[in-house]
GUPAKE-984945 format. One record per residue: residue number from 0; residue in one letter; chain; x, y, z of N, C-alpha, C in turn. Coordinates in Angstrom, 2 decimals, always signed. Atoms other than C-alpha are relative to their C-alpha. Layout:
<recs>
i|aa|ch|n_x|n_y|n_z|ca_x|ca_y|ca_z|c_x|c_y|c_z
NUM|A|A|X|Y|Z|X|Y|Z|X|Y|Z $
...
</recs>
This chain:
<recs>
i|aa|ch|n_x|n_y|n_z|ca_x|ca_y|ca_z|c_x|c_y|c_z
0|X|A|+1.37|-0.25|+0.36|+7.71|+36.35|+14.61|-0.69|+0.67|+1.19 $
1|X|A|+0.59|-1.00|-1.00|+5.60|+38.95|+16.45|-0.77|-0.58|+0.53 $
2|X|A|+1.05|+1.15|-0.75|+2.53|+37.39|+18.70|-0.93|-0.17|-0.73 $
3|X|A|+0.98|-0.01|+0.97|-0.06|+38.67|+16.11|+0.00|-0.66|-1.50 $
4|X|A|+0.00|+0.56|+1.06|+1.64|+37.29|+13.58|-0.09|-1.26|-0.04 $
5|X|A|+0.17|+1.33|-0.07|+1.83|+34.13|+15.25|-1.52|-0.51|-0.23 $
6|X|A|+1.98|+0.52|+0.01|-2.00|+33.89|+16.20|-0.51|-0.22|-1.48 $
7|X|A|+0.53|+0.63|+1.80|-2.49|+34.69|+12.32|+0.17|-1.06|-0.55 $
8|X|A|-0.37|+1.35|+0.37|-0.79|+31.77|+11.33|-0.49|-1.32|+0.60 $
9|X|A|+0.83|+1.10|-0.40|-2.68|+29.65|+13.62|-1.09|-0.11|-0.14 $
10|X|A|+1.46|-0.54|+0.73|-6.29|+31.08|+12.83|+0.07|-0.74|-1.54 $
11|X|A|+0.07|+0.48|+1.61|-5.31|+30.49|+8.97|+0.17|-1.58|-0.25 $
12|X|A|+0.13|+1.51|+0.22|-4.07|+26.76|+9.60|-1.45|-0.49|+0.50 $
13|X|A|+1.25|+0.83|-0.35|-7.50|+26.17|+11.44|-0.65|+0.47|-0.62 $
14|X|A|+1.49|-0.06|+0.50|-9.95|+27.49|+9.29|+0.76|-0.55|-1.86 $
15|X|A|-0.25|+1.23|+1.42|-8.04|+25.53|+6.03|-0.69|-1.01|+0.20 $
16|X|A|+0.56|+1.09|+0.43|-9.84|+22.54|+4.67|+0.72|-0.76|+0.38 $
17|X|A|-0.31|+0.77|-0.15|-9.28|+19.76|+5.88|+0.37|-1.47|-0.90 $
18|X|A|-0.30|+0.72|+1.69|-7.52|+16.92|+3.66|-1.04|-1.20|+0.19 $
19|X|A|+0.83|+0.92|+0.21|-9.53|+14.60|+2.20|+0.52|-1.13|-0.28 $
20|X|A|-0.53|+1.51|-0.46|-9.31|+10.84|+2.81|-0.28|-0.67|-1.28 $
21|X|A|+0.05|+1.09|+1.22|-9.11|+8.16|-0.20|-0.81|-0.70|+0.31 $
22|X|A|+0.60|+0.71|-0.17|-12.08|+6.19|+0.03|+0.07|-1.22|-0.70 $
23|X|A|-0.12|+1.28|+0.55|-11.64|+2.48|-1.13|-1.51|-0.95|+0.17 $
24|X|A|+0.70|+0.87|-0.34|-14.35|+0.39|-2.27|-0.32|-1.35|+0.22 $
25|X|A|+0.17|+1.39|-0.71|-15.73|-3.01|-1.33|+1.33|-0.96|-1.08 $
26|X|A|-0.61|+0.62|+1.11|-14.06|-4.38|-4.64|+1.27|-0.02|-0.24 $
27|X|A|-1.10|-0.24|+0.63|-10.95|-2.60|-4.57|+1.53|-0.37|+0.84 $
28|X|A|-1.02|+0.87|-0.62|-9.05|-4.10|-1.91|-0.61|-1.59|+0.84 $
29|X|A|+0.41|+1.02|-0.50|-9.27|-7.69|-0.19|-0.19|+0.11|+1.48 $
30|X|A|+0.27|-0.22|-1.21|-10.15|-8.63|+3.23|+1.26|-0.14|+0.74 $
31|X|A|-1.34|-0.52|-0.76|-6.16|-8.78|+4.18|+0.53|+1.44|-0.22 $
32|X|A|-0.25|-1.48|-0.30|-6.27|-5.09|+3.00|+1.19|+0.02|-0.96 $
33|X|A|-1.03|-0.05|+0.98|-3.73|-5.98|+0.11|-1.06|-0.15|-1.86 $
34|X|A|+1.06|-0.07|+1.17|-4.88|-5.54|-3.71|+0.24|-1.18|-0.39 $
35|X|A|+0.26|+1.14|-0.04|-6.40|-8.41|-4.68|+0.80|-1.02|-1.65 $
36|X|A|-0.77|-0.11|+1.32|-4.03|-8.32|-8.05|+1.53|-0.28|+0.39 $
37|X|A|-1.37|+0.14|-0.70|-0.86|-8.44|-5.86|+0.12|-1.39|+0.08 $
38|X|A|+0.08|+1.32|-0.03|+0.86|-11.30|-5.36|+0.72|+0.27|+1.51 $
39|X|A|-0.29|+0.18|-1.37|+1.76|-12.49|-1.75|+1.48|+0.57|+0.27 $
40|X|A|-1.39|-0.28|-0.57|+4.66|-11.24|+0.25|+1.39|-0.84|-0.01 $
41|X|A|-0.95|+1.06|-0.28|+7.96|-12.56|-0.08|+0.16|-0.68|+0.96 $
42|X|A|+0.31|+0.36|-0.94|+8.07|-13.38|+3.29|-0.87|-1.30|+0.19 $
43|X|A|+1.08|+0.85|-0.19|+5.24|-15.57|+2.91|-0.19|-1.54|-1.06 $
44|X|A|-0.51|+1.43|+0.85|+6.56|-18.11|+0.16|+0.47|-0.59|+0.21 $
45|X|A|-1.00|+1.27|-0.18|+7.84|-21.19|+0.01|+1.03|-0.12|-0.61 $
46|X|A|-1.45|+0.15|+0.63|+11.18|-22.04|-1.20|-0.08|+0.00|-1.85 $
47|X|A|-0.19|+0.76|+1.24|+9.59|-23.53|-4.37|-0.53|+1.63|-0.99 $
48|X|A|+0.15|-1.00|+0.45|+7.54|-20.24|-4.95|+0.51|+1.14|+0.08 $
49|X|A|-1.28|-0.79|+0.00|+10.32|-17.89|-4.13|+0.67|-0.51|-1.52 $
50|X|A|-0.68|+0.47|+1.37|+11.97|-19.78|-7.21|-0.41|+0.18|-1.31 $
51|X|A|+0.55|-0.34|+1.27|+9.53|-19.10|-9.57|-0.67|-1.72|-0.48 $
52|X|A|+0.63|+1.12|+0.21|+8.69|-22.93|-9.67|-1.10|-0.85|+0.36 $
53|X|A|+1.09|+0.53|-0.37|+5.70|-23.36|-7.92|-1.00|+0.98|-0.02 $
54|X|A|+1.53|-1.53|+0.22|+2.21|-20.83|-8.11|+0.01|+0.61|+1.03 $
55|X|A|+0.02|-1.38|-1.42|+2.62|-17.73|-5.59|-1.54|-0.22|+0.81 $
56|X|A|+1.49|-0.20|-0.96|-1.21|-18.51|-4.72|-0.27|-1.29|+0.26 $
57|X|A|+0.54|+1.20|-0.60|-1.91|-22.17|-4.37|+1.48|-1.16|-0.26 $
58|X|A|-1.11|+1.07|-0.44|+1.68|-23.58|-4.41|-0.18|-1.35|-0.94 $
59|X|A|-0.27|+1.08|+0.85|+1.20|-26.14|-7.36|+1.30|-0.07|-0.92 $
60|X|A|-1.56|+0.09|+1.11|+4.15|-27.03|-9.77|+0.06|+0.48|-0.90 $
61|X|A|+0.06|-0.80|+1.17|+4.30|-24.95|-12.50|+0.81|-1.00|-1.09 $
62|X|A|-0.57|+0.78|+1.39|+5.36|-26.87|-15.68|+0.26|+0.29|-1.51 $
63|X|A|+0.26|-0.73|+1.32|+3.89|-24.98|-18.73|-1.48|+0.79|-0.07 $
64|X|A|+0.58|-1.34|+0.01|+2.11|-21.93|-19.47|-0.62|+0.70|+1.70 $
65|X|A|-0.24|-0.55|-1.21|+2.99|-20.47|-16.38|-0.34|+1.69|-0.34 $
66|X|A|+0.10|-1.11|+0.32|+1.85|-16.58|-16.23|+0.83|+0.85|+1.32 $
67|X|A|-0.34|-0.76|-0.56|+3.79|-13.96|-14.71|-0.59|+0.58|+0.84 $
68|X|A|+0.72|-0.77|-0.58|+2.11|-12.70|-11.56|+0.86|+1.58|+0.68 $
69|X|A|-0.20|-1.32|-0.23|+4.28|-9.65|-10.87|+1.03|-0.15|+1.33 $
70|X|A|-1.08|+0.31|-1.13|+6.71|-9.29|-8.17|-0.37|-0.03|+1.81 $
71|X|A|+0.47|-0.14|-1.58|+6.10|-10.33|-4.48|+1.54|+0.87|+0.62 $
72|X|A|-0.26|-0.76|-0.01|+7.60|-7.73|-2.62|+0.71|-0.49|+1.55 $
73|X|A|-0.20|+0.49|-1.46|+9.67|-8.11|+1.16|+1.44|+0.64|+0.47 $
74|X|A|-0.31|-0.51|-0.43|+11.98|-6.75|+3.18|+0.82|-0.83|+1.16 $
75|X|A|-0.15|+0.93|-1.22|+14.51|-8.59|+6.26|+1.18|+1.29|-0.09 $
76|X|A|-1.09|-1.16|-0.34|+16.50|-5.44|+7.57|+0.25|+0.91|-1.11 $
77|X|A|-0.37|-0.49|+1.47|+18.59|-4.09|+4.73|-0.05|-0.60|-1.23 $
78|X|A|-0.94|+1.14|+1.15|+18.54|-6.99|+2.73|-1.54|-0.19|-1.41 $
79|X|A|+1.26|+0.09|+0.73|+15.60|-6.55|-0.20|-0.37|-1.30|-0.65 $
80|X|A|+0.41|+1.09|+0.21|+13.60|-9.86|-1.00|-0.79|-0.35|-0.84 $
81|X|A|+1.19|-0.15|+1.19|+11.67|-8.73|-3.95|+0.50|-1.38|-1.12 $
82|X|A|-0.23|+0.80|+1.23|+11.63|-11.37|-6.57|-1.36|-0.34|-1.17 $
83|X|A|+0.78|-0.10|+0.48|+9.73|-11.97|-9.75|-1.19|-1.49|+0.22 $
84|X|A|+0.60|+1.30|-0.41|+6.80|-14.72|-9.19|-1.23|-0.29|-0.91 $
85|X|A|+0.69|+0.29|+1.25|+4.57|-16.81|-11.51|-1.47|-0.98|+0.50 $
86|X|A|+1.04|+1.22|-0.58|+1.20|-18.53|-11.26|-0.75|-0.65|-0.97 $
87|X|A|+0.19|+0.54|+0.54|-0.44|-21.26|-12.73|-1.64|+0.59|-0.87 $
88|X|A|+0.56|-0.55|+0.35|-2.71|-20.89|-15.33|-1.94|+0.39|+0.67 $
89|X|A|+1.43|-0.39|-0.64|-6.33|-21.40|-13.05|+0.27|+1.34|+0.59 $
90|X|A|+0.23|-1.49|-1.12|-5.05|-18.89|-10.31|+0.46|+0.77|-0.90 $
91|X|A|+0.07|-1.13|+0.92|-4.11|-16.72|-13.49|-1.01|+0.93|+0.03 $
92|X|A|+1.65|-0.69|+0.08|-7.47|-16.14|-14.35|-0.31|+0.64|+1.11 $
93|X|A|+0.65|-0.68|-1.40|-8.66|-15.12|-10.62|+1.06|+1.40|+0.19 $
94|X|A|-0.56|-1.15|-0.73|-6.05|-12.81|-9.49|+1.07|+0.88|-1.13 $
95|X|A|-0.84|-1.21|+0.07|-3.63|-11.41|-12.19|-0.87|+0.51|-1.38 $
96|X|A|+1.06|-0.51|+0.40|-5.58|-8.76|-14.34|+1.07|+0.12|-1.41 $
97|X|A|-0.82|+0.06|+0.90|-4.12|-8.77|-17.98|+0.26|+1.86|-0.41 $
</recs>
């Protein structure tokens, strides 16, 4: 590339628009910065809620009419830790959106 052709190419990247940022509002994420619809990190469960037998959000015993909260999500090297996880029917209502 010639010198003029370079400079052109640098002139044209600086006077492009600059990209525009995703603004998130107050509502749409929580104050850990995760959506408030998610369910906790694998990582961050207990044995019982890793199993699917206790509520991903307040750790009670699940027994009957348990609702599907969606899959907590996790990661330990290569080894993927996603599993599906369920919560009872109060913390239903609050966090998973039908």
């Amino acid at each position: 590339m010639r010198t003029s052709d370079a400079s052109a190419a640098v002139a044209a990247a600086a006077c492009s628009p600059a990209p525009t940022a995703v603004r998130r509002t107050a509502w749409s994420r929580s104050p850990t910065g995760r959506d408030p619809q998610e369910p906790p990190p694998a990582a961050d469960l207990s044995y019982e809620q890793y199993a699917g037998r206790a509520c991903c959000w307040c750790s009670k015993t699940l027994s009957g009419g348990a609702v599907s909260a969606g899959i907590s999500r996790g990661r330990i090297g290569a080894h993927v830790l996603d599993t599906e996880v369920y919560a009872c029917p109060d913390c239903a209502g609050d966090h998973v959106q039908e």
